[in-house]
N, C-alpha and C positions, 0 to 999 in steps of 0.2 A: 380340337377347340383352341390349342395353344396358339399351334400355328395360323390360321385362321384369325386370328387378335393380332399375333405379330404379324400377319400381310394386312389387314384393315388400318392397323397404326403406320406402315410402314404408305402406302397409299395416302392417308390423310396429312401426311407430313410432305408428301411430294407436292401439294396443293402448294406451301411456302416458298419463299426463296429459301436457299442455304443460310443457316447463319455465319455469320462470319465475323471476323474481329473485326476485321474493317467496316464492314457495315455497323457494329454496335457500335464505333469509334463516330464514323459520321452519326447517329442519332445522337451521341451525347455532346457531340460539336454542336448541335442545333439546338439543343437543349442550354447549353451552357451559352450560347449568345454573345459568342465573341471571348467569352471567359478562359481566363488559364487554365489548361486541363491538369497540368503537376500543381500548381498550387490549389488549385478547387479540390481535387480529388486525390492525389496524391500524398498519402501521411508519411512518417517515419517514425523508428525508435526512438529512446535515448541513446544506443548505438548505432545509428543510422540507417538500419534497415528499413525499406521501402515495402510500405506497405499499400499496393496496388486496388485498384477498386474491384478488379476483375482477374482471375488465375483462368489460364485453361487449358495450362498442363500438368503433371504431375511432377517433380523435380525429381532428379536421381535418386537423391538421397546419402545415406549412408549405411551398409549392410546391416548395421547392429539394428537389434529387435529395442520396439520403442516401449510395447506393454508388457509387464508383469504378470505372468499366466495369473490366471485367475483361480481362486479357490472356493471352498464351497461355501464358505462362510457370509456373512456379509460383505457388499463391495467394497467397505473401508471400513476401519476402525473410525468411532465416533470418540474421541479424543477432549476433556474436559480439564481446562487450566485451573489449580487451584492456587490460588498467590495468600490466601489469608494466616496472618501470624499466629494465632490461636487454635491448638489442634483440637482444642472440643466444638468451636466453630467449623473450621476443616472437615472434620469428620460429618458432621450433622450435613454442610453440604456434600460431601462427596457421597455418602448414602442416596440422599435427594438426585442427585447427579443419574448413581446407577440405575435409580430404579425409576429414571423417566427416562432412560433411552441409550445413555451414554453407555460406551462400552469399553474406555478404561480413563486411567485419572492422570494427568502430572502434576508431584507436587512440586511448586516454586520454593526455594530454599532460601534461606536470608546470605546473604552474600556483598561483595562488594558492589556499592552503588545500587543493590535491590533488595526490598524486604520480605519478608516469608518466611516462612517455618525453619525454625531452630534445625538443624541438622544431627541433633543429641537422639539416642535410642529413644526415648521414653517419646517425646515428641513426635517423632514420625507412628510409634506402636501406637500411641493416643487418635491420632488425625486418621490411621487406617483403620481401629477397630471394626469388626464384621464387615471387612469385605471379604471378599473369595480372592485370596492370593494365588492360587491356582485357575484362578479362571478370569480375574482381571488382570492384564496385566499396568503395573507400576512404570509409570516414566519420574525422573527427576530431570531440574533446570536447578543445579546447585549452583553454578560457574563455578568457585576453585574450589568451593566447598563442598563440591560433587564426592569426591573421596571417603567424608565422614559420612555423607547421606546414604552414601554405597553401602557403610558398614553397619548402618542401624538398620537400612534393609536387607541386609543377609544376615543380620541376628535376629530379626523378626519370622525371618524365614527358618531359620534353626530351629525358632522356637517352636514354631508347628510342623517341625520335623518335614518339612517340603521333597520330597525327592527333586533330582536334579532337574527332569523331563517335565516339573512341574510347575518350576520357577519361573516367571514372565516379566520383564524388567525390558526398558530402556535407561539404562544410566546415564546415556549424552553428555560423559565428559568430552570436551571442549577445552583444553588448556589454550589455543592459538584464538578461537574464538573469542575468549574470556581477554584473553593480553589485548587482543584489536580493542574490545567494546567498551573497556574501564581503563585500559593503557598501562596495566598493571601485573605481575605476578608474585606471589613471595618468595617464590625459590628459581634460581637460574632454568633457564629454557627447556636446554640437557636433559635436567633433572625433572621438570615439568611432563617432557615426552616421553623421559622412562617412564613415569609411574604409570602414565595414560596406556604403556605397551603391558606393563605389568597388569595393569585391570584389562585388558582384551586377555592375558593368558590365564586371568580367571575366572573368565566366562565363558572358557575353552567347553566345560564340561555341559555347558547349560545351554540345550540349544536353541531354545526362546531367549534368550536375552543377550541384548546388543552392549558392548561397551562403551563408543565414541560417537560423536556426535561430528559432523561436519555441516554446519548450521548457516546457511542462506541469511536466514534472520538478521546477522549480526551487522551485514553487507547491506541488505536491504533495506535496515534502520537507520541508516546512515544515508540513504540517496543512492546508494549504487543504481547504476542499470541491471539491464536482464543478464545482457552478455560480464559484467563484473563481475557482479553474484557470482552467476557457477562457475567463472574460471576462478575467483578465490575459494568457492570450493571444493573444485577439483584440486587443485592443488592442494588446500587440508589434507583431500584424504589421501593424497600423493606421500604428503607430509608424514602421515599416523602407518601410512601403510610401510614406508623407508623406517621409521620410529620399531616397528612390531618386528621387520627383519632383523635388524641390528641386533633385537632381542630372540633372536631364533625363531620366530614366528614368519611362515612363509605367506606370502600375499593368499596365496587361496584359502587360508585358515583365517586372517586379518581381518579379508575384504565383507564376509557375512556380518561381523561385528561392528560394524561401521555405517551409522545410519546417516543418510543425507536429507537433512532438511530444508526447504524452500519456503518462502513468505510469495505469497498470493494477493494481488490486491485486485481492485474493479475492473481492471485490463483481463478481462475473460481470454478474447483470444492469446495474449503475452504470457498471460499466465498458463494456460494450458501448453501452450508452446515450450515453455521452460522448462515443465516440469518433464514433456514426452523429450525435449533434447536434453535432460539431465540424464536420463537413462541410456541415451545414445552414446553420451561422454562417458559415462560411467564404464559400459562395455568397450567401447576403445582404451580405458586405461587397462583395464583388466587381461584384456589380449594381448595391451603391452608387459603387462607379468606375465604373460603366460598363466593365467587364471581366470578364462572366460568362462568357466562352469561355474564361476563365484559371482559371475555379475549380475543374474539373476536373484539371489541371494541377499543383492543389497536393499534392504527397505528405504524406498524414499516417502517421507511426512512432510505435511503443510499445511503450517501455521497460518490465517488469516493476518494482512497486513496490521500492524499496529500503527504503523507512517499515516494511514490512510484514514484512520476514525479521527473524527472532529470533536470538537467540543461543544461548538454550535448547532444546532440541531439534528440532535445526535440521533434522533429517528431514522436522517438518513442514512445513519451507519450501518443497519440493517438490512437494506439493499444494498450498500458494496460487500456485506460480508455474505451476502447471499450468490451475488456474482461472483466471488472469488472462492467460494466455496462447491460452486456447480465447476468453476475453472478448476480445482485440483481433481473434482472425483471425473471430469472428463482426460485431465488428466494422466490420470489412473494412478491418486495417490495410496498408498496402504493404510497411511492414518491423516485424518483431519480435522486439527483444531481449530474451532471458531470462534474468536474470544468473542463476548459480550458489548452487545453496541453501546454501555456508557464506558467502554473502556478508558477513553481519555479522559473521565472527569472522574475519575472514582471504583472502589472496591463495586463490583456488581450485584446485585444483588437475585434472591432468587427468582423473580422473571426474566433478569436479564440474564441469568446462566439458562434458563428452559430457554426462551428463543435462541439463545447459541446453539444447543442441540438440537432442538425441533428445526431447526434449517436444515442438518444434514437428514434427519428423517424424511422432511417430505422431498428434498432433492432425492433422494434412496428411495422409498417407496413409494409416493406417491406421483414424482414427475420422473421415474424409472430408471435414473441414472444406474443403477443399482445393477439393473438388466443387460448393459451394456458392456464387453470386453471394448476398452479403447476405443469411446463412440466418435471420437474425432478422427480417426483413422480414415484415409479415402480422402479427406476434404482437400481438395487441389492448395486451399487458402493455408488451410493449418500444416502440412506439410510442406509447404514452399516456408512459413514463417520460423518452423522448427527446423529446418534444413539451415537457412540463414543464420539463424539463433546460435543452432552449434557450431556452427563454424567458426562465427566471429569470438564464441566463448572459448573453443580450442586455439583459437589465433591468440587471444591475450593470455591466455593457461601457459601456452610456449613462450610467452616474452615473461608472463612471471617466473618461468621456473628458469628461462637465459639470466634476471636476475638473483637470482638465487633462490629462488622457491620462495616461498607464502611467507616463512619464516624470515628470510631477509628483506621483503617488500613490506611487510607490517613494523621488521626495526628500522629501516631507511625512512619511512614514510611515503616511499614512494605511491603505492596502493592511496593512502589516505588523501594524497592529492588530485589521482586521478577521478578518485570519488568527489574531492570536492568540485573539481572541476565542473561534474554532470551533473551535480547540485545547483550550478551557479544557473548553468541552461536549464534545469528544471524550471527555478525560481524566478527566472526570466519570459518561461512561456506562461506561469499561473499567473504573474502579475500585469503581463498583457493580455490575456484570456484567451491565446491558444489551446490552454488545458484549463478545463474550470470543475470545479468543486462546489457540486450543488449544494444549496445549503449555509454555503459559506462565502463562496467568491462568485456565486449567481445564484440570483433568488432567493436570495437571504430571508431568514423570516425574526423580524424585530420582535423583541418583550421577551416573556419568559418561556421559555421553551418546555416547564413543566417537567422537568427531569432533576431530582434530588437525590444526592448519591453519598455515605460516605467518603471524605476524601481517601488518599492513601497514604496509608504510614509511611512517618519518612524512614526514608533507606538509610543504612551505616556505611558509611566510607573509611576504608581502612588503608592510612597512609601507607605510599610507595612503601618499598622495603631495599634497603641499600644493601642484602645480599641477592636479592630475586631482578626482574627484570622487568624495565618502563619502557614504555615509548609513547607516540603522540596517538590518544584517543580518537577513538572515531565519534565524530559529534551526529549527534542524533538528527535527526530532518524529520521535521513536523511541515510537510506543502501547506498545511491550513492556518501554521502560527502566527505569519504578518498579519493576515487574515484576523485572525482572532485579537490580537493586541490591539488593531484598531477597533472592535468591537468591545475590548475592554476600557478602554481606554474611552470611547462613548458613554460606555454603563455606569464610569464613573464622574462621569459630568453629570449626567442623569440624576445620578442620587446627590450631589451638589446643587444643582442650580434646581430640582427639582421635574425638570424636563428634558427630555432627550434633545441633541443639536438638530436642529431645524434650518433650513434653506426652503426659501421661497422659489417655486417654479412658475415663474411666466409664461404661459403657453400661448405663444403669437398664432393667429388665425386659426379656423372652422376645429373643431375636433377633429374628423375625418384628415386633417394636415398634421394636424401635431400628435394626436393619440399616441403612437406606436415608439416615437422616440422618445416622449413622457414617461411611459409607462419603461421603456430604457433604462431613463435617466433616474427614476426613483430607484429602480430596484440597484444602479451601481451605485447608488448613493446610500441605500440601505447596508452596503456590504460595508460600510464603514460606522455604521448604525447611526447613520444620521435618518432622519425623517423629515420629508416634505410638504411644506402649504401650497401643493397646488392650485392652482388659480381658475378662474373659470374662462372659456376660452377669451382671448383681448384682441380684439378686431381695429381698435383704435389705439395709436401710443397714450393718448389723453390717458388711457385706463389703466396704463402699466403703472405709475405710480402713486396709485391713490390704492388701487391695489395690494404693491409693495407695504406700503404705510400702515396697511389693516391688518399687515399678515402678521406684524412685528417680530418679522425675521430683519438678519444683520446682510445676512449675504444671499446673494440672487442669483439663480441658473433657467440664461432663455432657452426655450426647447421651441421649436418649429421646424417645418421644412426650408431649407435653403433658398428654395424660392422666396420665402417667407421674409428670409435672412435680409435678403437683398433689396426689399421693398421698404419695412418697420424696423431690420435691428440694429442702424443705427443710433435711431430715435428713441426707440424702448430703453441702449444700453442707456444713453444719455440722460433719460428718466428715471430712470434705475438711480444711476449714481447720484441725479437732484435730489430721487428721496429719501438719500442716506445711503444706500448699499454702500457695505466696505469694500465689497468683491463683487463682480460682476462676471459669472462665467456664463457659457453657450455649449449647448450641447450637440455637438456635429463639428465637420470639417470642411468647411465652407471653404471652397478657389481665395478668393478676396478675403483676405482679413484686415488689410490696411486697416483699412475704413474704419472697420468693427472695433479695433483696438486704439484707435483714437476716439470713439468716442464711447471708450471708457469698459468695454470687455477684456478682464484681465488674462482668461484662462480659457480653452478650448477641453473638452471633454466630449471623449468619443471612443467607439470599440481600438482596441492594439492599442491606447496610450497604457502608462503603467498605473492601476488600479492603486497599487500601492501606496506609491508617489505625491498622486495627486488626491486622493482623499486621508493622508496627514496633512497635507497643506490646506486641505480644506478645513480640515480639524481645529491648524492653526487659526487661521482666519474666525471661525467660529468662536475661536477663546477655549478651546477645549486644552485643558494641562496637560501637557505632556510628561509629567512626572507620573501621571496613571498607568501610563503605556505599560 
């Protein structure tokens, strides 16, 4: 019967031509109608990898093994962030936490520049009362304060007499991390990696729990690219693993204690890419020790971007934490945290922590990620993007470490500029709408978005210390915050004059002519929270200004077809500005503007101009204060 199926398919497939590249090539020639085929269809990173419409080979590769055998347990640890100061509130959620799904806790520690739980014994025994110590395991995110946290957790653990084999802990000390993210340490450098070497040789005994952290996060909150990230942190764990020798500790004891973490944002395919070429890096460093039986060994976790959640319509957050959270477990992360979609505006509360974990349950059981060892494995596209990925992050790993490793590129500043650099290109494609952020920089949704959240405590900052060591901070990147400061800065005219800023739209000839760039023009006008009177269609210039006058708006924006342009908008603008408009803009990019701007069009507005740019100026114009911003 098999064979018989295979010769009936094999037969019906001869009825076709071949397919061929070149054949698909001319159909999309025809289709594309003269159009640029690298610019229509051709994407890239923020490292410049090209990312193809079409793969159909498979790339080499590189020998090392990309998935983490798999165990019997669940596909991933469902990983639940706890940041709140108060350990009776703490604890009240993290029970809540366990027993709707989540399958272990990290607490946030109060530290430099972030607030959370005291790092004192009583504190942390308070926030964990009735869990299973033996069966969940504990992460902390102390930054320098990791140490103290460390010790109230293994006095908690004495206290219930834990055997070694039954301790479960991520401590995720971070000292290099911590100096990048707050630009700060209290004690010289040295001194900072001895102790990080001393806590890996006291977790020698313990074989669930990891000491060191090598945290993506810290790169990735700052704008790095894909390829950045992991070549800073490979080098950390380059760093911690040379730290642990100096102290007698050989790379293949080191390297299991040494956890790698990655931030995941709505880039599903980048994200899973990163996280399957982190493990490919990882195994090439380890065969550079001569400790390949340890690279398997190493846990790597992923965090849910924090860059990536907005503050405006934050409903949408929930869909990029759902895409970045199917991209780590396609990945094939070991643990994945999903922070809470009001993360940008506030302490979450308990619906927004149960939708944080019911994402990883129904990715897991119900749409069966769970099922799958390394479901992206095979795909011509994710292998060629992971193949790329590593390369270009082992390419910049070897010019950080020709500079002097992680540690000298973070006191130089070098690292920090290169990251600002890819920040500047980020901020460059969202504010002309190569990269757009629904929600916020398209299709904005005006009023109250319905989400009230306590704010968050503010954090303590604990000045430099003139025996420890500074350097220049990595400044955090928010892609959504111009964004939002013009929308703030709306909200508070609004509550001022009593009305949100308003533009009048003129929409020249039939509906069926102007519809579609109307409907454009409001919604890029709304990203600035402005609101428009549009008009009913104006078939006559007679009508544009009697119009204007009813709308009692200040400034006017014509919307038509070009054709349109050329017949009525000189005459509309000129009517426009008779009755009173201050400003007179046009939405499109019309051949001829002479004309247009002589009589009396100040402004052109259209897809690639800078969003940014020109809805503050339109702000101005409106009389909107810019002291709100």
């Amino acid at each position: 019967m098999v064979a018989s199926n295979v010769t009936a398919t094999a037969a019906f497939a001869d009825d076709f031509p071949p397919a061929t590249l070149l054949a698909w090539r001319g159909l999309i020639d025809k289709a594309l109608k003269g159009g640029d085929f690298e610019r229509r269809l051709v994407a890239s990173t923020a490292d410049g990898i090209r990312i193809e419409p079409l793969f159909t080979e498979r790339p080499s590769g590189w020998p090392q093994p990309t998935a983490q055998p798999t165990s019997d347990g669940p596909a991933w640890d469902i990983r639940q962030l706890h940041s709140g100061v108060d350990p009776v509130a703490v604890n009240a959620a993290i029970l809540e936490d366990l027993a709707g799904g989540a399958t272990s806790v990290t607490l946030r520690m109060a530290s430099n520049g972030c607030s959370g739980l005291p790092s004192d014994a009583a504190a942390v025994a308070r926030a964990l009362e009735g869990v299973l110590l033996d069966v969940c395991p504990i992460a902390l995110q102390g930054g320098e304060e990791t140490p103290d946290a460390v010790a109230a957790l293994v006095a908690l653990w004495n206290h219930h007499q834990l055997p070694d084999e039954r301790k479960r802990a991520a401590f995720n000390h971070d000292p290099l991390g911590t100096l990048a993210a707050t630009g700060a340490l209290a004690v010289p450098l040295p001194s900072a990696l001895a102790a990080a070497s001393r806590l890996v040789h006291t977790t020698l005994p313990w074989p669930e729990v990891t000491a060191l952290r090598a945290d993506g996060h810290v790169w990735h909150a700052a704008g790095a690219s894909e390829a950045q990230e992991l070549a800073a942190v490979l080098s950390t764990v380059v760093a911690y693993l040379r730290a642990a020798e100096a102290a007698g500790i050989a790379p293949g004891h080191a390297l299991p204690k040494i956890v790698v973490n990655l931030a995941v944002d709505a880039d599903q395919m980048l994200g899973l890419a990163k996280l399957r070429a982190a493990r490919r890096l990882i195994a090439r460093v380890a065969a550079a020790c001569n400790a390949e039986h340890a690279a398997a060994a190493v846990a790597i976790t992923a965090e849910t971007s924090r860059a990536m959640m907005t503050r405006r319509d934050p409903w949408v957050n929930m869909l990029r934490t759902t895409m970045a959270c199917a991209a780590a477990a396609m990945g094939c992360a070991q643990s994945i945290t999903v922070l809470p979609y009001t993360w940008a505006l506030g302490e979450p509360d308990a619906f927004a922590r149960r939708m944080a974990r019911n994402t990883s349950l129904v990715l897991m059981e119900e749409s069966g990620l769970g099922r799958v060892a390394d479901p992206a494995a095979g795909s011509f596209a994710v292998e060629t993007l992971t193949d790329n990925l590593a390369q270009a992050a082992w390419a910049l790993f070897q010019i950080i470490e020709a500079e002097g490793g992680i540690k000298s590129v973070i006191q130089s500043g070098w690292l920090q500029n290169k990251i600002a650099a890819t920040v500047a290109a980020k901020q460059a494609a969202l504010a002309t709408g190569k990269v757009v952020l629904t929600g916020t920089s398209a299709f904005p949704r005006l009023g109250d978005d319905g989400v009230a959240v306590k704010p968050w405590p503010a954090p303590q900052h604990v000045l430099p210390s003139a025996a420890g060591v500074n350097v220049t901070a990595l400044d955090p990147y928010c892609p959504s915050r111009p964004f939002e400061r013009l929308r703030d800065r709306a909200d508070q005219a609004t509550v001022t004059l009593g009305q949100p800023p308003r533009v009048f739209l003129a929409c020249l000839g039939p509906l069926a002519v102007h519809a579609a760039r109307a409907t454009w023009t409001a919604n890029f006008l709304a990203v600035g929270g402005i609101a428009v009177s549009q008009s009913e269609p104006l078939l006559h210039t007679a009508e544009v200004g009697r119009a204007f006058a009813d709308s009692g708006a200040s400034v006017a924006c014509l919307c038509g077809a070009d054709a349109t342009y050329a017949e009525l908008g000189e005459a509309a603008a000129s009517m426009l500005r008779t009755a009173g408009a201050t400003e007179v803009y046009l939405a499109g990019r019309p051949k001829e503007r002479g004309a247009l701007e002589a009589a009396g069009v100040s402004h052109f507005v259209h897809a690639g101009c800078d969003m940014v740019e020109v809805l503050a100026a339109m702000q101005d114009a409106l009389g909107v204060p810019r002291e709100a911003a």
